[in-house]
N, C-alpha and C positions, 0 to 999 in steps of 0.2 A: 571225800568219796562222792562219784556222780552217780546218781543211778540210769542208767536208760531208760530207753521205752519200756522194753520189752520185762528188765526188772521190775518199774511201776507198777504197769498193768498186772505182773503175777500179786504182786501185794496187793492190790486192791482187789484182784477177783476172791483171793485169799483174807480177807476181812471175817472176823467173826462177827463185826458189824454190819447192820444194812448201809447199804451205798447204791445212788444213782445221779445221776445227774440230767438236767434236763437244758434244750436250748431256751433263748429267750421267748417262746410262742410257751410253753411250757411243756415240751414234746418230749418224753426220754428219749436219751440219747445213751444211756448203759445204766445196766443193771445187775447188779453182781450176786452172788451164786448166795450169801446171808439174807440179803432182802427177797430171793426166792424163797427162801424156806420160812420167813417172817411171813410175807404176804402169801405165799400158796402160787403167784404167779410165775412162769419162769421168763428168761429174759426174752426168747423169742416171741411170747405173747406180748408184750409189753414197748420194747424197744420200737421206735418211731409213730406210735400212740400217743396222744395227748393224755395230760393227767385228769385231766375232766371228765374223762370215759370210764369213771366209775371204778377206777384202778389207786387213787388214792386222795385219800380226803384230809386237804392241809387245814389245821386248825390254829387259830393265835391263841394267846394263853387265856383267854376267854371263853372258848369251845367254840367262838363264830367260823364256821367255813370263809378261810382264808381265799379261796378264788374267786366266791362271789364280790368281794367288793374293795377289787385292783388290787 
Protein backbone atom coordinates (compact mmCIF):
# COMPACT_ATOMS: atom_id res chain seq x y z
CA UNK A 1 0.00 0.00 0.00
CA UNK A 2 1.24 3.70 -0.94
CA UNK A 3 0.13 6.32 0.93
CA UNK A 4 -0.19 9.95 -0.74
CA UNK A 5 0.23 13.15 0.07
CA UNK A 6 -2.78 14.04 1.08
CA UNK A 7 -3.12 10.70 3.28
CA UNK A 8 0.46 11.67 5.00
CA UNK A 9 -0.18 14.98 5.87
CA UNK A 10 -3.73 13.81 7.66
CA UNK A 11 -1.57 11.37 9.80
CA UNK A 12 0.88 13.70 10.73
CA UNK A 13 -1.47 16.54 11.55
CA UNK A 14 -3.27 13.77 13.45
CA UNK A 15 -0.29 12.75 15.66
CA UNK A 16 -1.03 12.54 19.46
CA UNK A 17 2.59 13.43 19.32
CA UNK A 18 4.43 16.69 18.79
CA UNK A 19 5.71 16.99 15.36
CA UNK A 20 7.68 19.87 13.31
CA UNK A 21 9.94 20.10 11.23
CA UNK A 22 12.29 22.83 10.39
CA UNK A 23 14.64 23.78 7.06
CA UNK A 24 18.42 23.72 7.27
CA UNK A 25 18.71 27.67 8.58
CA UNK A 26 16.54 26.15 11.48
CA UNK A 27 13.22 27.82 10.34
CA UNK A 28 9.90 25.74 10.93
CA UNK A 29 8.58 24.84 8.32
CA UNK A 30 5.15 22.67 9.95
CA UNK A 31 3.75 22.36 12.88
CA UNK A 32 1.14 20.17 13.84
CA UNK A 33 -1.97 20.61 15.79
CA UNK A 34 -0.10 18.02 19.33
CA UNK A 35 2.99 20.27 19.50
CA UNK A 36 0.28 23.30 19.66
CA UNK A 37 -1.16 22.17 22.52
CA UNK A 38 2.31 20.96 24.06
CA UNK A 39 3.93 24.31 23.57
CA UNK A 40 0.74 26.71 23.82
CA UNK A 41 1.86 28.13 20.29
CA UNK A 42 -0.30 27.48 17.22
CA UNK A 43 1.07 26.80 13.87
CA UNK A 44 0.41 30.06 12.37
CA UNK A 45 2.57 31.95 15.09
CA UNK A 46 5.35 29.76 14.52
CA UNK A 47 5.66 28.43 10.88
CA UNK A 48 8.50 30.41 9.02
CA UNK A 49 9.98 31.69 12.36
CA UNK A 50 13.22 30.65 13.33
CA UNK A 51 13.67 28.41 16.44
CA UNK A 52 15.90 30.87 18.11
CA UNK A 53 12.97 33.35 18.67
CA UNK A 54 12.32 31.96 21.89
CA UNK A 55 9.78 29.35 20.70
CA UNK A 56 11.89 26.47 21.52
CA UNK A 57 14.82 25.48 23.49
CA UNK A 58 16.82 22.35 22.11
CA UNK A 59 18.84 20.70 24.75
CA UNK A 60 21.62 17.62 24.50
CA UNK A 61 21.29 15.19 27.09
CA UNK A 62 23.56 17.42 29.27
CA UNK A 63 20.89 20.34 29.68
CA UNK A 64 23.45 22.59 27.36
CA UNK A 65 21.30 24.71 24.89
CA UNK A 66 21.96 22.90 21.78
CA UNK A 67 22.01 25.96 19.31
CA UNK A 68 24.45 27.77 21.01
CA UNK A 69 27.17 25.79 20.07
CA UNK A 70 26.64 24.43 16.08
Amino acid sequence: MKLDDVSFAGIIENLHDGFYLTDRNRVITYWNKAVERMSGFSAAEVVGRSCMHNILTHVDGEGRNRLSYG
